[in-house]
ZASE-865804 format. One line per 5 residues: number of its first residue (from 1); their letters; for each residue x, y, z of N, C-alpha, C, O. Coordinates in pm, whole numbers, plus 50000, padded with zeros to 5 digits. Atoms other than C-alpha are relative to their C-alpha. Layout:
BEGIN
NUM> a> X,Y,Z,X,Y,Z,X,Y,Z,X,Y,Z ~ ...
END
This chain:
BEGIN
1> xxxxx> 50085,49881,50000,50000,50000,50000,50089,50124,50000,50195,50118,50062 ~ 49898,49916,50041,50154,50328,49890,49910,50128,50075,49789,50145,50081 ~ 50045,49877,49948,50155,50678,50082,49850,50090,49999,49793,50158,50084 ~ 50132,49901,50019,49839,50825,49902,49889,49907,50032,49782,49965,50053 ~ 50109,50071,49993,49616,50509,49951,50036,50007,50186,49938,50053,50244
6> xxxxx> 50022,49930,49857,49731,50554,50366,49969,50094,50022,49961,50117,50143 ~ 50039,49869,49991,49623,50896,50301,49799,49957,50012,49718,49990,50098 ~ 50125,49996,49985,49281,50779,50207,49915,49929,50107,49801,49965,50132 ~ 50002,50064,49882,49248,50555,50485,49969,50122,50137,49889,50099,50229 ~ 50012,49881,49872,49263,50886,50741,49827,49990,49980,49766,49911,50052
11> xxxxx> 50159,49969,50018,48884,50960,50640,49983,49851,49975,50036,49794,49880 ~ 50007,50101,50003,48757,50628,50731,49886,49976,50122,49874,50049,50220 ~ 50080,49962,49942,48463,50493,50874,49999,49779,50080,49991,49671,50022 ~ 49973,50113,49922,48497,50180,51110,49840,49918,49981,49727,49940,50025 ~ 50140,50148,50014,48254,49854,50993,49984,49894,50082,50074,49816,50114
16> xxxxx> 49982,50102,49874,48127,49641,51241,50016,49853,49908,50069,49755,49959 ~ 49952,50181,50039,48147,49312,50988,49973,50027,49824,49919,50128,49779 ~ 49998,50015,50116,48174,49205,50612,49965,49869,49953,49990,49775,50029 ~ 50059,50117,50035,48030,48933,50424,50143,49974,49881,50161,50056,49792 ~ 49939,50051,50106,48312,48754,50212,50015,49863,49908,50062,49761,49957
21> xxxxx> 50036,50157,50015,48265,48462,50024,49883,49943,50054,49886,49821,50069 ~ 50129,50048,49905,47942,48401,50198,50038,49993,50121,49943,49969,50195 ~ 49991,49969,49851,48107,48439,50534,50005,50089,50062,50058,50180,49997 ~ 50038,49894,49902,48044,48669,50804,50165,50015,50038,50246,49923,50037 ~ 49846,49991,49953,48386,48809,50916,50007,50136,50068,49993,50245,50013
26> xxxxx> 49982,49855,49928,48437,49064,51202,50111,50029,50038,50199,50009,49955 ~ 49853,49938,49942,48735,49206,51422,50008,49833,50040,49916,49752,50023 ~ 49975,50142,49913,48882,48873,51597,50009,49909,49883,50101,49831,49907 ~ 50035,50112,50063,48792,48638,51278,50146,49955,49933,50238,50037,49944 ~ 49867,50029,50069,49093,48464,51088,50007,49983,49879,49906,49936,49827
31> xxxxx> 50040,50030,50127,49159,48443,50766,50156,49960,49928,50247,49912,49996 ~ 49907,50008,50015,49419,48418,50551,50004,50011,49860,49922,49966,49781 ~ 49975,49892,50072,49594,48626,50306,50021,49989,49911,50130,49934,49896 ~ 49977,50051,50143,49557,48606,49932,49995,50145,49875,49918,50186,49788 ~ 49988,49857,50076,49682,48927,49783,49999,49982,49856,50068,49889,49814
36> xxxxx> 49987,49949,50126,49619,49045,49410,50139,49926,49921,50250,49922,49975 ~ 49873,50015,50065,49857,48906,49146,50067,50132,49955,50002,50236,49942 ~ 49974,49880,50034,50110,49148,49037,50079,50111,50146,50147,50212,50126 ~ 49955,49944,49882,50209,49274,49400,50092,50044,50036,50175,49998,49958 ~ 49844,50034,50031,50535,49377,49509,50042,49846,50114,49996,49732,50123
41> xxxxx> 49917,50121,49947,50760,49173,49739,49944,49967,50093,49956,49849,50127 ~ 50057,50030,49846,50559,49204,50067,49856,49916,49976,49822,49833,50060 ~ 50071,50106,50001,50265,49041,49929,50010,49858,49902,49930,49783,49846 ~ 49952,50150,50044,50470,48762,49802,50006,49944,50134,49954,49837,50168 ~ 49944,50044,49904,50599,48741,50106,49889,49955,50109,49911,49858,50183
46> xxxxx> 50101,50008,49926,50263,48765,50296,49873,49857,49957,49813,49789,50041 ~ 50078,50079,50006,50047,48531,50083,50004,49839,50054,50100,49773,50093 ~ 50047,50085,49895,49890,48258,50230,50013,49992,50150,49975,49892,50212 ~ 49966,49978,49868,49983,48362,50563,49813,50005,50057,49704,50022,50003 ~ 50128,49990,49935,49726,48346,50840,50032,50097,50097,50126,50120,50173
51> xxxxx> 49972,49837,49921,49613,48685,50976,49895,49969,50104,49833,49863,50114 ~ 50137,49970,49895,49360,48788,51259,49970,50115,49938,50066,50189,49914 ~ 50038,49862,50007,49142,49090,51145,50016,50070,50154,50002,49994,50250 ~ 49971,49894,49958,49214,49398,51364,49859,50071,50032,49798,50091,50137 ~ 50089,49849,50028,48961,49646,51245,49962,49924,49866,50025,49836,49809
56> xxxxx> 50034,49978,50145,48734,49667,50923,49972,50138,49973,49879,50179,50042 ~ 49999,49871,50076,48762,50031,50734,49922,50006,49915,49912,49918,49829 ~ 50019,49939,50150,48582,50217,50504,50066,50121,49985,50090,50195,50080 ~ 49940,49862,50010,48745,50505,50338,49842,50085,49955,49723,50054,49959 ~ 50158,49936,50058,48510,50777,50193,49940,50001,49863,49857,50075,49809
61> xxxxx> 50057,50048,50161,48470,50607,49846,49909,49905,50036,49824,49859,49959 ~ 50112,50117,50023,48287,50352,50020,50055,49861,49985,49985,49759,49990 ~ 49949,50119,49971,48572,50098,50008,50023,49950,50108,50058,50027,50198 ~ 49970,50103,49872,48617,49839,50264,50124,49926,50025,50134,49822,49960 ~ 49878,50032,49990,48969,49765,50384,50045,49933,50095,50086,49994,50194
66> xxxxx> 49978,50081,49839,49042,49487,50636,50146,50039,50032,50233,50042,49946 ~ 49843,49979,49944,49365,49577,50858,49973,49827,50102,49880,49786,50171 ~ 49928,50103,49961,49526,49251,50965,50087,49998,50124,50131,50106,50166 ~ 49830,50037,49950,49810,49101,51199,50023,49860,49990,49942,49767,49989 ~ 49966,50152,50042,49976,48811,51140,50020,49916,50132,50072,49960,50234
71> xxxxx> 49963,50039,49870,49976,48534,51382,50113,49955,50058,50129,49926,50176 ~ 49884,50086,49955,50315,48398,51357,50103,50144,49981,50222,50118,49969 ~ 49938,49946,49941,50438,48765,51393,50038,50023,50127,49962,50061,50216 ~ 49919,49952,49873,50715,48807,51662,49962,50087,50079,49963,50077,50201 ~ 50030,49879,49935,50596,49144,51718,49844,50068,49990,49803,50182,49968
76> xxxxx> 50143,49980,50027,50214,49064,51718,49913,50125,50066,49825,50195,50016 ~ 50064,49877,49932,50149,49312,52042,50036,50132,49919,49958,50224,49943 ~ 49973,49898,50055,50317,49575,51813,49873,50056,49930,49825,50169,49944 ~ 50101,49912,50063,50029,49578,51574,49943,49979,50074,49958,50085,50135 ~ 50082,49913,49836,49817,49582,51878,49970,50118,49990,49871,50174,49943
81> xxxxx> 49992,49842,49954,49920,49905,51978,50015,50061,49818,50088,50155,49785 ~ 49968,49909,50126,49890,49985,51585,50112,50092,49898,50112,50189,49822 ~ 49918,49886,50059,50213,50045,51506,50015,49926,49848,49970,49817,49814 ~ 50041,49997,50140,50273,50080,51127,50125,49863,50013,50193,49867,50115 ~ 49940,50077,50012,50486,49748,51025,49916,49873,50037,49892,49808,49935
86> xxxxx> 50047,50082,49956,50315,49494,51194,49868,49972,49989,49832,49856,50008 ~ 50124,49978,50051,49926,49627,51088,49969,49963,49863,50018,50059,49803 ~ 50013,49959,50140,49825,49544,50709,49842,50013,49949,49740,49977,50007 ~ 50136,49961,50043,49543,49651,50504,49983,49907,49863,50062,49886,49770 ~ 50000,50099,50134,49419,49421,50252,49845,50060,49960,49783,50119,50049
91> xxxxx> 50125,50003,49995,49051,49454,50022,49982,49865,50022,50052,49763,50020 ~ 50045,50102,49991,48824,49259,50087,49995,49849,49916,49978,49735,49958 ~ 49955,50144,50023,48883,49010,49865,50088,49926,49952,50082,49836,49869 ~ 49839,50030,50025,49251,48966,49875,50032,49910,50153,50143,49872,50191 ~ 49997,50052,49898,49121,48799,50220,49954,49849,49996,49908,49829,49883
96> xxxxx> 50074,50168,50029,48997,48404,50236,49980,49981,50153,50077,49953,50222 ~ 50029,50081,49869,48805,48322,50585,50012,49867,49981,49993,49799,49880 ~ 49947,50144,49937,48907,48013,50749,49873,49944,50035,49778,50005,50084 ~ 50103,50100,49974,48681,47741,50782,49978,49990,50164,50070,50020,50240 ~ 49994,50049,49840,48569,47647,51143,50066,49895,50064,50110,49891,50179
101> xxxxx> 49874,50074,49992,48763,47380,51124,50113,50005,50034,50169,49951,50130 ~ 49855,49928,50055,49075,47547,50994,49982,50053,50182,50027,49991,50278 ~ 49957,49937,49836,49042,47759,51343,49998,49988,50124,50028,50051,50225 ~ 50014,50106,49816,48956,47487,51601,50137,49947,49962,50215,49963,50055 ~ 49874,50042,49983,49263,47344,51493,50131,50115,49984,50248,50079,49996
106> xxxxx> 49884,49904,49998,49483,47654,51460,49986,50072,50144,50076,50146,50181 ~ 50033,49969,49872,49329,47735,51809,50081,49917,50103,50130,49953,50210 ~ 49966,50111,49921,49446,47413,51927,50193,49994,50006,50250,49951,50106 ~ 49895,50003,50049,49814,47450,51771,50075,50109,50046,50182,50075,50095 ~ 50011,49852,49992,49851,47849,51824,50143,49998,50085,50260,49997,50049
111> xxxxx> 49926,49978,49897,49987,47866,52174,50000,49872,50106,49888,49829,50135 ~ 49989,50063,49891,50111,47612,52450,49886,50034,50056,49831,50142,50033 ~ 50118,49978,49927,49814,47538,52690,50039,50006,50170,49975,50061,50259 ~ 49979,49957,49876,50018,47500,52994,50131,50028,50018,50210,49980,49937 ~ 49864,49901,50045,50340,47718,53087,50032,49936,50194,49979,49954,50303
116> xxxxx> 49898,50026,49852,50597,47547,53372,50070,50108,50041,50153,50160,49967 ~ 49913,49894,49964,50738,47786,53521,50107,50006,50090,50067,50070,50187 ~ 49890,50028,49926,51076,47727,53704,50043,50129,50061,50077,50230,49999 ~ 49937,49872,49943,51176,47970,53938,50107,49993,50153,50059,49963,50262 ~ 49913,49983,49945,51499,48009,54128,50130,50082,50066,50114,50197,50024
121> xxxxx> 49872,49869,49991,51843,48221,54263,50128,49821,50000,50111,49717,50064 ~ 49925,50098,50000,52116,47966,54204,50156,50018,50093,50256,49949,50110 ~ 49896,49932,49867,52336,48163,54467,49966,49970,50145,50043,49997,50237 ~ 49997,49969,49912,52144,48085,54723,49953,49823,50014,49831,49806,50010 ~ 49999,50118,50006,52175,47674,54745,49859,49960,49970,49803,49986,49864
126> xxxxx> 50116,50052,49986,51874,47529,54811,49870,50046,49890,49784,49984,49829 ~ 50062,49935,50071,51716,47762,54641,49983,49994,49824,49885,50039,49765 ~ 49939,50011,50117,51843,47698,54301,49912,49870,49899,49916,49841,49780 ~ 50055,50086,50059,51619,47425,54270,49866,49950,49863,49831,49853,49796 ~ 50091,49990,50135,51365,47520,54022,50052,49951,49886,50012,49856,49818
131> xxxxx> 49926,49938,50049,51639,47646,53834,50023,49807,49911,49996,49774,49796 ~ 49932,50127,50040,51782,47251,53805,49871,49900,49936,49895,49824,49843 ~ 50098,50030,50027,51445,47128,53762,50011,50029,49828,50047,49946,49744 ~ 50010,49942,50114,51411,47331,53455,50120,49911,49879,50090,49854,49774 ~ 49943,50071,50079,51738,47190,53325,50003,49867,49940,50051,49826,49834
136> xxxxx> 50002,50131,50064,51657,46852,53322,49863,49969,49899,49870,49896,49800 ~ 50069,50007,50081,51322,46887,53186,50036,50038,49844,49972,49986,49752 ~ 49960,49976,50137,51483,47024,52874,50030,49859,49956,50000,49868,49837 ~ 49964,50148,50047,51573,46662,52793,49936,49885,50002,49970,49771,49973 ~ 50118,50120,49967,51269,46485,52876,49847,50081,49831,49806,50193,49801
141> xxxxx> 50153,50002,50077,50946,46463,52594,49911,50005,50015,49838,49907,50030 ~ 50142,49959,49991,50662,46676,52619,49908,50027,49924,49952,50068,49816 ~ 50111,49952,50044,50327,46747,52506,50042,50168,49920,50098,50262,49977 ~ 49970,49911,50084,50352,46999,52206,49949,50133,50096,50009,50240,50100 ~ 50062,49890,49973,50126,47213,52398,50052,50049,50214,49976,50084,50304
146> xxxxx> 49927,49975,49902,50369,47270,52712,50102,50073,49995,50179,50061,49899 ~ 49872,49883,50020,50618,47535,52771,50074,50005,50103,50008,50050,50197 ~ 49895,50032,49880,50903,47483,53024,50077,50114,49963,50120,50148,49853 ~ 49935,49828,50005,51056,47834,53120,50077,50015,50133,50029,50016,50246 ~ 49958,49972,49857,51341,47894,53349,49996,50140,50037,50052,50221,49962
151> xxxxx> 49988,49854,49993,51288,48223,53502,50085,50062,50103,50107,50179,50134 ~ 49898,49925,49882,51518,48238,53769,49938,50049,50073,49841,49995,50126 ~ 50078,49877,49937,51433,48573,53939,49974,50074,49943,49968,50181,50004 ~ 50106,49904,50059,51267,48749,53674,49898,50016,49977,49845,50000,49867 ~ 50124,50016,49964,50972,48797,53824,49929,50068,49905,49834,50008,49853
156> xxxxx> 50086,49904,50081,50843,49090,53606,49988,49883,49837,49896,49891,49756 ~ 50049,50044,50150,50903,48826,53280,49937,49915,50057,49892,49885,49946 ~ 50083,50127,49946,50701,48534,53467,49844,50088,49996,49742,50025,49968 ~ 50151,49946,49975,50387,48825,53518,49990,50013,49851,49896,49953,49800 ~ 50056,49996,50117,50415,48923,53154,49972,49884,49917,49905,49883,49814
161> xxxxx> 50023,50087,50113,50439,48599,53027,49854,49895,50061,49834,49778,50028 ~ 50088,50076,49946,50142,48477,53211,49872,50083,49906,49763,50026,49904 ~ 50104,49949,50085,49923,48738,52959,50003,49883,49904,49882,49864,49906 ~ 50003,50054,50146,49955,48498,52658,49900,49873,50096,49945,49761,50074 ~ 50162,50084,49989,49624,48287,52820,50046,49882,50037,49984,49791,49982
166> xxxxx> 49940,50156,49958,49823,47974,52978,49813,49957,50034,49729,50045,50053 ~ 50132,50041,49922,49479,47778,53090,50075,49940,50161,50021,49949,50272 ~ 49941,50031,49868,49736,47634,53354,50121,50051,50029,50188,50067,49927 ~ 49850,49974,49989,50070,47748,53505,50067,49892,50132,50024,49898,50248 ~ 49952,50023,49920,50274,47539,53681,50156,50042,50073,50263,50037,50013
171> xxxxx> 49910,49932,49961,50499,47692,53936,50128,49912,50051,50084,49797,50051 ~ 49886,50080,49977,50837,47521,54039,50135,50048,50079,50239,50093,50031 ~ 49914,49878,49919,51022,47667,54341,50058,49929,50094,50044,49812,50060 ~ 49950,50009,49910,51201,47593,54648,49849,50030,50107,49798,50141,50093 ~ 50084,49915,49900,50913,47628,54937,50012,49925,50134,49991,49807,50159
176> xxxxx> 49980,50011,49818,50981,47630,55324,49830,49913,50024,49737,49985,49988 ~ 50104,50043,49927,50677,47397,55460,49990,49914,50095,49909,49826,50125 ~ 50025,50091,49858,50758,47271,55750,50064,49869,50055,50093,49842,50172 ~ 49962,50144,50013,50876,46908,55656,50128,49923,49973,50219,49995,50015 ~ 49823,50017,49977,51216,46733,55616,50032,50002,49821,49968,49968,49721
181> xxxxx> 49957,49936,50124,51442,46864,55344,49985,49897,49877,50020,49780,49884 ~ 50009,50078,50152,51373,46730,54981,49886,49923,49978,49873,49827,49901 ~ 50171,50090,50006,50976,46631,55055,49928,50100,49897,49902,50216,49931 ~ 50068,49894,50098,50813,46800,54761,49843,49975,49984,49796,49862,49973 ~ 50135,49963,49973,50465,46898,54772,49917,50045,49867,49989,50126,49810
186> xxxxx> 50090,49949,50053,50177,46977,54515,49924,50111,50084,49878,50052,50181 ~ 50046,49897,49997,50021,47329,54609,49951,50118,49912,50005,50202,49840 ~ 50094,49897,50053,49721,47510,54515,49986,50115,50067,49916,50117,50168 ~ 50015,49875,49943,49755,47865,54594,49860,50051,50019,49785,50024,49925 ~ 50100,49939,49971,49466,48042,54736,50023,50135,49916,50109,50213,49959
191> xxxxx> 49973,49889,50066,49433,48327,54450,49896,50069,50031,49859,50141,49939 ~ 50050,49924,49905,49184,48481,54720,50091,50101,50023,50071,50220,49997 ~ 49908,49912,49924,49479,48616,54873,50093,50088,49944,50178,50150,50007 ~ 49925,49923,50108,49620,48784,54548,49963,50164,50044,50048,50252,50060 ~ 50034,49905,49968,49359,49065,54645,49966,50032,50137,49970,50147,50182
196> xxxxx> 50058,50006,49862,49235,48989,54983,50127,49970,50114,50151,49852,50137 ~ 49904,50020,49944,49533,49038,55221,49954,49887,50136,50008,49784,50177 ~ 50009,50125,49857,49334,48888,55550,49964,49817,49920,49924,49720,49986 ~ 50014,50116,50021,49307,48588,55340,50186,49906,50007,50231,49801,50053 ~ 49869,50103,49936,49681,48516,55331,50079,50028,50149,50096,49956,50247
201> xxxxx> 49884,50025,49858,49916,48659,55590,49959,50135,50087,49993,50163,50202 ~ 50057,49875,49910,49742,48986,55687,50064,50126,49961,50030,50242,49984 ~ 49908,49876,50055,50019,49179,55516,49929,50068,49873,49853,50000,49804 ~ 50007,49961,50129,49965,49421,55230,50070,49962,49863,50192,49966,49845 ~ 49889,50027,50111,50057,49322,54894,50051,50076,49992,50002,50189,49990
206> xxxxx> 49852,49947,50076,50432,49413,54796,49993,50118,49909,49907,50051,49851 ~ 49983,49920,50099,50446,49677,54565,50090,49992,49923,50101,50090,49848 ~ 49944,49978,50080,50712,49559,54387,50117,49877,50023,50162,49854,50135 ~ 49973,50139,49931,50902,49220,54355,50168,50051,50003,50212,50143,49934 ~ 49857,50009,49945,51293,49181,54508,50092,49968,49868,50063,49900,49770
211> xxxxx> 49983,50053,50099,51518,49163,54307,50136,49916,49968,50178,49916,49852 ~ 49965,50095,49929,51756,48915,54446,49920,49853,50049,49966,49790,50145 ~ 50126,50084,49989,51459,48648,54451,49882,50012,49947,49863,50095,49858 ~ 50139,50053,50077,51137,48554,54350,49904,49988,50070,49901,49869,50104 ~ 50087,50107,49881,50837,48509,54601,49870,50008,49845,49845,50114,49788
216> xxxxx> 50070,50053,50082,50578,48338,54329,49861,50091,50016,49801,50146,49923 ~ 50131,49961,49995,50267,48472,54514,50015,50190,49959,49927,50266,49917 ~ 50015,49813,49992,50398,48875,54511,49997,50013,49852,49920,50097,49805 ~ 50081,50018,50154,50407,48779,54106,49880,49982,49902,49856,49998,49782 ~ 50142,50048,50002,50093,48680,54102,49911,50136,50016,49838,50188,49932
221> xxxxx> 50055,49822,50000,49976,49032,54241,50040,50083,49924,49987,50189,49892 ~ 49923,49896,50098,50171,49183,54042,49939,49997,49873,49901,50098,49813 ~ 50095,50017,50135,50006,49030,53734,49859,50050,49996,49804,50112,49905 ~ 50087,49934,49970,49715,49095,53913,49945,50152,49927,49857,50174,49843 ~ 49992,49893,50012,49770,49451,53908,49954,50063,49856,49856,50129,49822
226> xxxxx> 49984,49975,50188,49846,49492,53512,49908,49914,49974,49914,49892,49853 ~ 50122,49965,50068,49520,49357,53486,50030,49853,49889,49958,49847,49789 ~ 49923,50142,50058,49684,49007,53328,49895,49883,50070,49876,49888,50191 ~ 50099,50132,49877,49423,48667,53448,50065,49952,50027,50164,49944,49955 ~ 49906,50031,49970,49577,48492,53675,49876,49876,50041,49773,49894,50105
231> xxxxx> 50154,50104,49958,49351,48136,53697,50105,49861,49975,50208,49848,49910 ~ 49896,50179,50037,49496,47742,53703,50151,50003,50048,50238,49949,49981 ~ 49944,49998,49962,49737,47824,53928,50090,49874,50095,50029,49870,50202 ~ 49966,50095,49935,49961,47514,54095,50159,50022,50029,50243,50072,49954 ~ 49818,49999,49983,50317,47493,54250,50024,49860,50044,49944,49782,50096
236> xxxxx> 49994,50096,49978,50502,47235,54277,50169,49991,50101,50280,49996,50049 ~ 49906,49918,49935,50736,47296,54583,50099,49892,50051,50053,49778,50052 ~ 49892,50036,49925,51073,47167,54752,50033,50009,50152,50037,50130,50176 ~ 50029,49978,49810,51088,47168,55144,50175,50038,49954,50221,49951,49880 ~ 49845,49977,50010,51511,47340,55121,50059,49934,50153,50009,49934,50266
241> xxxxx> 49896,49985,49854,51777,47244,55378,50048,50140,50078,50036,50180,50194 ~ 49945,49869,50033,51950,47577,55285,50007,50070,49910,50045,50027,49801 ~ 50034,49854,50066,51896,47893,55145,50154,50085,49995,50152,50205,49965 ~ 49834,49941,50025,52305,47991,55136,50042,50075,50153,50143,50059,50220 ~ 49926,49933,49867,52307,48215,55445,50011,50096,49944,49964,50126,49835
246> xxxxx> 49958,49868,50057,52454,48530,55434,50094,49997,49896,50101,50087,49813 ~ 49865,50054,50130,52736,48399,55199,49937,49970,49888,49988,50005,49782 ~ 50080,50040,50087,52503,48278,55002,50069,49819,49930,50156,49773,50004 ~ 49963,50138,49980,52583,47890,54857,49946,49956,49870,49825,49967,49858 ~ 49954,50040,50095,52665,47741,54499,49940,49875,50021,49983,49813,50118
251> xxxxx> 49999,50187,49977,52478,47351,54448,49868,49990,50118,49844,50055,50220 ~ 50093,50032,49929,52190,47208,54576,50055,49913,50130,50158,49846,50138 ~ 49955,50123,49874,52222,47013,54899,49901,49870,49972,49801,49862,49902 ~ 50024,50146,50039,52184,46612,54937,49858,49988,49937,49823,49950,49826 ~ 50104,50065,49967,51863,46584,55020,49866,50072,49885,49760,50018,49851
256> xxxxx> 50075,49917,50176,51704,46862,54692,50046,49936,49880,49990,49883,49785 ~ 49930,50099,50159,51954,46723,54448,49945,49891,49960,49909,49870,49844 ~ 50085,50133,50042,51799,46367,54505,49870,50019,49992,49810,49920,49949 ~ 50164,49997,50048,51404,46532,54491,50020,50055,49826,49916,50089,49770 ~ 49957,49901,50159,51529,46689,54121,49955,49881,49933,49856,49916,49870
261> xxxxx> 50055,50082,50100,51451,46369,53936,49856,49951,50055,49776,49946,49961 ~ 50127,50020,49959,51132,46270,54134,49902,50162,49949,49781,50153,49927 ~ 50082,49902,50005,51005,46629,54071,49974,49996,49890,49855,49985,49861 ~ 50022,50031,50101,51088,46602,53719,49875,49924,49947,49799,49952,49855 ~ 50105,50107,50080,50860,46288,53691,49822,50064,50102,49710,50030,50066
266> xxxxx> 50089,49920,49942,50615,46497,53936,49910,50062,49874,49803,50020,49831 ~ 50053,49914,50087,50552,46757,53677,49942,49926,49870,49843,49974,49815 ~ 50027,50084,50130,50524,46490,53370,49865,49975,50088,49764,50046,50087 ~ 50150,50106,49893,50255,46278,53615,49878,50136,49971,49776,50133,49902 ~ 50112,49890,50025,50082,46640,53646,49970,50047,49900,49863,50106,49895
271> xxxxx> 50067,49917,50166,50040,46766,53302,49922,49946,49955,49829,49994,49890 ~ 50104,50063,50075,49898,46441,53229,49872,49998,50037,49773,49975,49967 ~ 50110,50065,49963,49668,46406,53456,49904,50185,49951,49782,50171,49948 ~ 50065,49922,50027,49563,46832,53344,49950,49942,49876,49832,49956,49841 ~ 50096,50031,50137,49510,46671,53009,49918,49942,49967,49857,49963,49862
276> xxxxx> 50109,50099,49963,49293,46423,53097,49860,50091,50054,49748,50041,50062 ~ 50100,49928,49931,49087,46731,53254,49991,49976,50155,49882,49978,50213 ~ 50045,50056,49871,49139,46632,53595,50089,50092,50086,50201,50110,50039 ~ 49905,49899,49892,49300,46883,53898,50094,49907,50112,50056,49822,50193 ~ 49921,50087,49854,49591,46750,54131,49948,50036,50122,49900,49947,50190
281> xxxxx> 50014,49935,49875,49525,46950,54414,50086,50006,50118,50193,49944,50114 ~ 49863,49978,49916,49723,47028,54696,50025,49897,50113,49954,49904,50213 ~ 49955,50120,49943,49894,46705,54857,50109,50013,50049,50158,50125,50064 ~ 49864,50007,49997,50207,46590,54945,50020,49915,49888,49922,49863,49835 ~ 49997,50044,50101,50350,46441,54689,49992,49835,50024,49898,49757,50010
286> xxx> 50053,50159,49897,50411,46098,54854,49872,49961,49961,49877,49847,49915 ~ 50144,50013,50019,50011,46098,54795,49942,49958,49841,49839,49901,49806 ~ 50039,50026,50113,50023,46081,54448,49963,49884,49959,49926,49868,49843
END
């Protein structure tokens, strides 16, 4: 599209839907992209691609101009926020809606359905254990629709990456509960207490996570906050020996190192049994 046809685009009158091909097609619908012969390079490059409509346009001739984004763009939130690169404008029938078919299974394919989430400080022994978790799962065979993420202590990328619609997250931490070192636990967080302080400890939520560590639940508010859903929440925790001290401490100790392959087969056991539709709930693990 060339300078003067984005010109005519300014005077433009926003359509709530279009009939193409005999299908109904609004903002949200998918389609996929079958530009004009003759094009230059970008709709070589674009055809057959599968877009999401955006918006539908009219200018003030009365034409109808679907703006796009592509789904297997990198920088999909870009056209989001509308910036120019990542938005395209196609007519209407340089577009081809997707069958219902076509988009239960590109629904199904899209994005991972549940996002592991490993979280650790590998300075501070015990602690580190997510962290190792994470590594070995890289070497084990999962379900296409699973995403194993070490995040360390970057709490702020664990809240943003919890926008992209996980239906489940599983969390993977080090957690103090009481019991002798290297007893690992299934735990369902009370996401009451995300907003409702007398529901967990009476304290106010954090305003802002450490950044030397990770505490899972002040992430959780945090996502909260920015307005991100935070639903299908599970951890899957480590009872530590040690946490490093003030020195802080390199290496898991005995008794974590040897829960690292049981947790491993923990998390496999649990995905399956989410895929099956069924909830672990909060146990010891022993219980399983």
């Amino acid at each position: 599209m060339n300078e003067w046809e984005w010109q005519l685009l300014e005077e433009k009158t926003v359509v709530d839907h279009l009939e193409i091909f005999g299908v109904k097609v609004t903002t949200g619908s998918r389609v996929r992209l079958r530009p004009r012969p003759g094009g230059d390079v970008m709709d070589i490059a674009l055809n057959g691609q599968v877009a999401t409509i955006e918006c539908i346009e009219q200018d003030y001739d009365g034409k109808n101009h679907v703006c796009v984004i592509l789904e297997n763009d990198p920088g999909k939130d870009m056209g989001l926020l509308r910036q120019p690169g990542h938005r395209f404008f196609f007519d209407a029938e340089e577009v081809e809606p997707l069958s219902d078919a076509e988009t239960q299974q590109l629904r199904a394919i899209q994005k991972p359905a549940i996002l592991v989430a490993c979280i650790g400080n590998i300075f501070l022994g015990d602690d580190g254990f997510g962290v190792e978790v994470a590594r070995r799962l890289a070497f084990e065979t999962l379900p296409e629709c699973v995403r194993v993420t070490d995040f360390g202590i970057r709490g702020f990328d664990l809240a943003y990456a919890l926008q992209d619609g996980y239906e489940t997250t599983i969390l993977v931490d080090a957690c103090p509960h009481g019991d002798a070192p290297g007893t690992l636990y299934v735990v369902e967080p009370d996401l009451k207490a995300l907003e409702d302080p007398a529901a967990g400890n009476g304290e106010a939520p954090p305003a802002a996570v450490e950044a030397h560590s990770m505490n899972p639940m002040n992430v959780l508010r945090m996502a909260r906050a920015m307005n991100i859903e935070v639903k299908n929440i599970l951890l899957i925790g480590c009872e530590p020996e040690t946490l490093g001290g003030d020195e802080g401490q390199m290496g898991l100790s005995a008794p974590v190192e040897a829960a690292v392959d049981e947790a491993v087969k923990l998390v496999q056991s649990i995905i399956q049994l989410i895929l099956k539709g069924e909830r672990p709930g909060s146990r010891l693990a022993s219980e399983t």
